[in-house]
N, C-alpha and C positions, 0 to 999 in steps of 0.2 A: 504494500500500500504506500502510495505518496502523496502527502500532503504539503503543498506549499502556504507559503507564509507569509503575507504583508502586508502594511499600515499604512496610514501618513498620505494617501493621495491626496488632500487638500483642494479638491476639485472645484475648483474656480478663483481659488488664487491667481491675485495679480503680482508684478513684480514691477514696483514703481510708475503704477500706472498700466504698465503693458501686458496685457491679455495675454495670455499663455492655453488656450484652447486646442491648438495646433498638436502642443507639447503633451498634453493628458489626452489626446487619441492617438496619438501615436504611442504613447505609453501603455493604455488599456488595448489597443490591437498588438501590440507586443507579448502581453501578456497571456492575451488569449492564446497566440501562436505555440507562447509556452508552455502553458498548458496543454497543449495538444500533445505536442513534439515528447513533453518531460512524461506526458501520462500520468496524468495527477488525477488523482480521485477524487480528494479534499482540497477546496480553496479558504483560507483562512484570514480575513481582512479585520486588524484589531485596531480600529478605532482609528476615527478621522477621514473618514471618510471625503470627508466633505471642509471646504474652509470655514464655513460659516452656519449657523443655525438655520439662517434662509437662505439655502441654495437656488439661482435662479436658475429659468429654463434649459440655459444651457448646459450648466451641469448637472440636472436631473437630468437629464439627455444622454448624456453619456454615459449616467450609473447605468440608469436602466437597461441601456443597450446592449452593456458590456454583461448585464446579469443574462439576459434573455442569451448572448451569445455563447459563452459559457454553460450556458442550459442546454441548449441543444450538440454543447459535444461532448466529451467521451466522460469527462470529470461529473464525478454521482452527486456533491453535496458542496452549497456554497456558506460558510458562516461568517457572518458579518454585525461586530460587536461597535458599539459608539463608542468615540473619541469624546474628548472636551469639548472639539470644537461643533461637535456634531448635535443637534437636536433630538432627543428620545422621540418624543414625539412624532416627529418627522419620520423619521427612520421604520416606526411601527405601526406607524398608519397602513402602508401594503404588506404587513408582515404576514396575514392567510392568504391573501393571494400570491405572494414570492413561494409560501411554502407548497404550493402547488408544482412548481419548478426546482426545488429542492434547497431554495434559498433559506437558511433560516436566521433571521435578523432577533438579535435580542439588544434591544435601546435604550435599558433602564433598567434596577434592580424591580424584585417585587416580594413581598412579603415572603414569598414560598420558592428556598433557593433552587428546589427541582425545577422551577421554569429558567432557570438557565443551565440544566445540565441535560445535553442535546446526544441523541444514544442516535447514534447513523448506520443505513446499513446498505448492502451492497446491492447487482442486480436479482439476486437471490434471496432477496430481503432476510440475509444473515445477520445480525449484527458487525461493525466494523471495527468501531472506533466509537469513546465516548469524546463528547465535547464539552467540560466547562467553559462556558463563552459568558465570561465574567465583562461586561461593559468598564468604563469608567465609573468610581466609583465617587460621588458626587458630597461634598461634606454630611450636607443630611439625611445621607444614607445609612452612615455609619457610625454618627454621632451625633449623642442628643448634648443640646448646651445645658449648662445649669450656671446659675448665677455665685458668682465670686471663681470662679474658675483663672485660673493661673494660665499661663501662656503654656509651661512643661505640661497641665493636665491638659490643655487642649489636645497636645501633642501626642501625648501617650493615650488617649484615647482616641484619637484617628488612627493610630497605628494597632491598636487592641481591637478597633471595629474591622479593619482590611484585614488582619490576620485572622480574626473568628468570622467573617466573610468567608472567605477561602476555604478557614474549616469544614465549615456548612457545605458550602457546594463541593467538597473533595469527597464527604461523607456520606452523600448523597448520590454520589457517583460510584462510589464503593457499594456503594447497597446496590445500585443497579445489574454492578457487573458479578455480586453475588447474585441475583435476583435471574440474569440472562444464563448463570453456566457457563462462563464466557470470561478466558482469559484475554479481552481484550486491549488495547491502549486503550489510555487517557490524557485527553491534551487541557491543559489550563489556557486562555488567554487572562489580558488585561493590557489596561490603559491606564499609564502611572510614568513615575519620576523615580527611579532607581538609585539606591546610594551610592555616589560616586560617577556618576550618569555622564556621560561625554556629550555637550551639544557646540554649536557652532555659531560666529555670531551673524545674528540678522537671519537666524533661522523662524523665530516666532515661537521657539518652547517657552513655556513660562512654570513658574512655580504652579500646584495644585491646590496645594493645600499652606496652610497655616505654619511658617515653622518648617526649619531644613531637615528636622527630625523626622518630619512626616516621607521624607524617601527611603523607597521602602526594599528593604535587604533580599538575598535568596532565600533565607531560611521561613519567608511568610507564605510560600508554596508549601506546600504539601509532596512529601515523597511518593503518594499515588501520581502525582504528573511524569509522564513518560519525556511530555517538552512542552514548556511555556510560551507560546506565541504573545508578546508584547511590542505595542505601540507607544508612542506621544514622543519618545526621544526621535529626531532624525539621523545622528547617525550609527549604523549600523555597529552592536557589539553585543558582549556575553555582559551577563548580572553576577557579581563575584567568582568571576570563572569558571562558572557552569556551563558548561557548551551545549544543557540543554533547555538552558534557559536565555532568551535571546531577544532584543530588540533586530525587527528586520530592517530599519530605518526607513525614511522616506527616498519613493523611487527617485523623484526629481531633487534638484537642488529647491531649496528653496528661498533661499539669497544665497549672495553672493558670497559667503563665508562658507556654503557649500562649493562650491564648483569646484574645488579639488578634491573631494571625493569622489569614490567611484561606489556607486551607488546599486544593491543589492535585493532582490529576493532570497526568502530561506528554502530551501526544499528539503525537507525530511522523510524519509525512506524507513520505513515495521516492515520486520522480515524476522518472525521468528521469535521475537521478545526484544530483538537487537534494536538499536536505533540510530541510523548515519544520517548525520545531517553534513549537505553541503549549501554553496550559495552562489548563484547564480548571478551572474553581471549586468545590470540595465544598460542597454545600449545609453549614450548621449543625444539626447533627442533636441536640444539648443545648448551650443554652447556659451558659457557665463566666463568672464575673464576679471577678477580686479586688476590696476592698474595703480602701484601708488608708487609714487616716485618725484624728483622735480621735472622739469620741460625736455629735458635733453632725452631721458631714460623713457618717459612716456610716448614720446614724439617716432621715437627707436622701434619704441614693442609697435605702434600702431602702423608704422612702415611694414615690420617683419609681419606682424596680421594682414595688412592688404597685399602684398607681394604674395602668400598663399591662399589668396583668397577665399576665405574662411568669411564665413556669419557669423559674426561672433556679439555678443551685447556686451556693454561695457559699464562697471563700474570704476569711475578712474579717482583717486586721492591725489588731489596736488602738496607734496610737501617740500616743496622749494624754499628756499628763502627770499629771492625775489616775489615783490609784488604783482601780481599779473592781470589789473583788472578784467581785460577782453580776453580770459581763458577760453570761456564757454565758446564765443565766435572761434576761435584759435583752432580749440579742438574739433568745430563743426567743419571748418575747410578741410582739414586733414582729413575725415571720414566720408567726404563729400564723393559721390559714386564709386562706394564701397557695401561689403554686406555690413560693416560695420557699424553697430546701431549704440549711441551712452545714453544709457539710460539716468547716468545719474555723474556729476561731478562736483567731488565735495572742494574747497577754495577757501581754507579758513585764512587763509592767509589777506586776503581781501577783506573778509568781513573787520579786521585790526583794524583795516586802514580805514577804512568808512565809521567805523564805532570808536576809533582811535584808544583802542587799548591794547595793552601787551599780549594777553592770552586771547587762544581761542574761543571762541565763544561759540556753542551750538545752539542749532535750532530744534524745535522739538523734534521732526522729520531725525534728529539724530539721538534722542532717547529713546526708552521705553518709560511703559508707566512707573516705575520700580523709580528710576533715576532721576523722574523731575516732582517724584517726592522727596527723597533727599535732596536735591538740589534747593525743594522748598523750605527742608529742616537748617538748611545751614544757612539760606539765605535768613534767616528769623531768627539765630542764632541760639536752637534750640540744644541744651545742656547733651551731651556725649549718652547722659545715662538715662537721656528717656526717650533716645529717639528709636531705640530698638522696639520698644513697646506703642510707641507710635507708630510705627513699620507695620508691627504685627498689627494693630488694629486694621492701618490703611488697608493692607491683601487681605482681611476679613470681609472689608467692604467690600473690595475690587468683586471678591467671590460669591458674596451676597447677590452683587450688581449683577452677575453674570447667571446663575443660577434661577434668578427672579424671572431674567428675560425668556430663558426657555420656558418657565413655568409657566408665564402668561401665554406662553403658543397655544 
């Protein structure tokens, strides 16, 4: 039996503006090939589907397509768990009708953990393989607040809720496959922030949960998992060195602090109790370049790009020391009937000169939410020892905020 593995398509992301639609069908018609080619029985998508809680037409378009095309080849069973970014709701609105095609979407916890432990079976309607298809798990899934609570109790009780989570659905899988006779595998997913977790910058991971204590270690699995399919990190690695517990990371880049990755699905192989996982390469469907240097080095690499004329999109950093007000025009003649497309050129060096101060100074387009809250704690010149605790409130709201939106769908 073969099951492939992966997350993170983020379908309908843009990148500074520019559409990348091109890039997610060729992506998903890649995939599909691969599954053909690889013979995969089980498809495994953990979370994130989607960029956004309201996916618009066009990327409804391309899930559904991609589900229906994979339904009619040779792979028996598609499971598809929610990311952060992803809407429950959304996701489980067609969940009796997908499961007519053998899709089965689980897009939110629910009281009773057997609705997410998915028993699959072959064209012999054998049993195959179970599925824990654990979603994201969402603060108030797993923990109830009470009043005077400490930042550590937060903590230790997000992480006492995901680990007796787990337990429940590992347990309940075990009763099945006492239940079937049936020495078969069992796969965990999950959507989470791993301790130690490798991400990149200007990828878009963000914290989850409350508190850095809330990433969560390998020992919150269960030893019934044969292999962990997990999403939310982009790039591709093991969770404490478990090789079979695995972030498949996202196929695409998704900024620019991606593009030198090379970008992966998991495909795992049950053959007898045994378990080989290998991983399989995404082709480069656009490629992304940063560019940071002063006028001479950048001037260089965008010669040696149009001389191989290459498409390439550009993120360029000016760090000269020269002042260069007309960069933007500078760089635009240089790229001027080329496939060469910048998307983005950062020129802090300018901004000095017009605001006339010594450092640089950024724009929000150059933080995240995280950063121009402390930039707000220090601008107020708020004491060392309470601004931790201010943090922690702040990403309680952020999460509140976010939470709330889906809810109202």
């Amino acid at each position: 039996m073969k099951i492939l593995h992966t997350s993170d398509w983020h379908l309908g992301r843009a990148l500074y503006g520019r559409k990348r639609y091109e890039e997610f069908q060729a992506f998903l018609d890649w995939l599909t090939e691969t599954i053909e080619q690889q013979q995969v029985d089980v498809l495994i998508v953990a979370g994130d589907i989607f960029d956004t809680s309201t996916p618009n037409n066009r990327a409804q378009t391309l899930y559904y397509q991609f589900l229906c095309k994979v339904a009619a080849s040779d792979c028996h069973h598609v499971v598809v768990v929610a990311g952060n970014h992803d809407s429950p709701s959304f996701l489980n609105a067609p969940k009796a009708l997908l499961e007519v095609l053998n899709v089965h979407v689980v897009g939110a916890v629910s009281d009773d953990p057997a609705d997410e432990v998915i028993v699959l079976k072959d064209e012999q309607n054998s049993p195959m393989l179970i599925v824990c298809a654990v979603p994201y798990l969402r603060d108030r899934d797993i923990r109830t607040v009470e009043a005077g609570e400490t930042i550590e109790d937060k903590e230790q009780k997000l992480l006492s809720g995901i680990r007796q989570h787990y337990a429940d659905v590992a347990t309940v899988a075990q009763q099945q496959r006492i239940a079937l006779k049936a020495e078969i595998p069992v796969i965990g997913t999950g959507h989470l922030f791993a301790a130690g977790g490798q991400t990149a910058d200007g990828d878009g991971v963000r914290e989850l949960y409350v508190g850095s204590l809330a990433h969560i270690s390998a020992s919150v699995f269960p030893d019934v998992f044969d292999y962990v399919a997990l999403g939310h990190l982009h790039v591709p690695q093991l969770v404490g060195g478990h090789a079979h517990i695995r972030y498949s990371g996202s196929p695409l880049p998704m900024g620019f602090g991606e593009a030198r990755q090379q970008k992966v699905v998991c495909l795992i192989e049950m053959n007898a109790g045994k378990v080989q996982i290998d991983t399989v390469s995404v082709p480069v469907f656009q490629k992304l370049e940063q560019l940071k240097g002063d006028l001479p080095f950048i001037t260089a690499r965008i010669e040696t790009l149009k001389e191989h004329q290459e498409d390439v999109w550009l993120e360029i950093s000016y760090t000269g020391s020269e002042v260069i007000p007309d960069l933007n025009t500078k760089l635009n003649q240089m790229t001027e009937e080329s496939g060469l497309n910048i998307l983005r050129v950062k020129n802090p060096r300018i901004r000095e000169q017009i605001l006339g101060q010594t450092q640089v100074k950024e724009t929000l387009d150059d933080l995240n939410t995280k950063e121009v809250f402390e930039r707000c704690l220090t601008a107020h010149d708020v004491p060392v020892e309470q601004q931790q605790e201010l943090m922690t409130a702040y990403q309680e709201i952020l999460s509140s905020l976010d939470e709330d939106d889906l809810q109202a769908e």
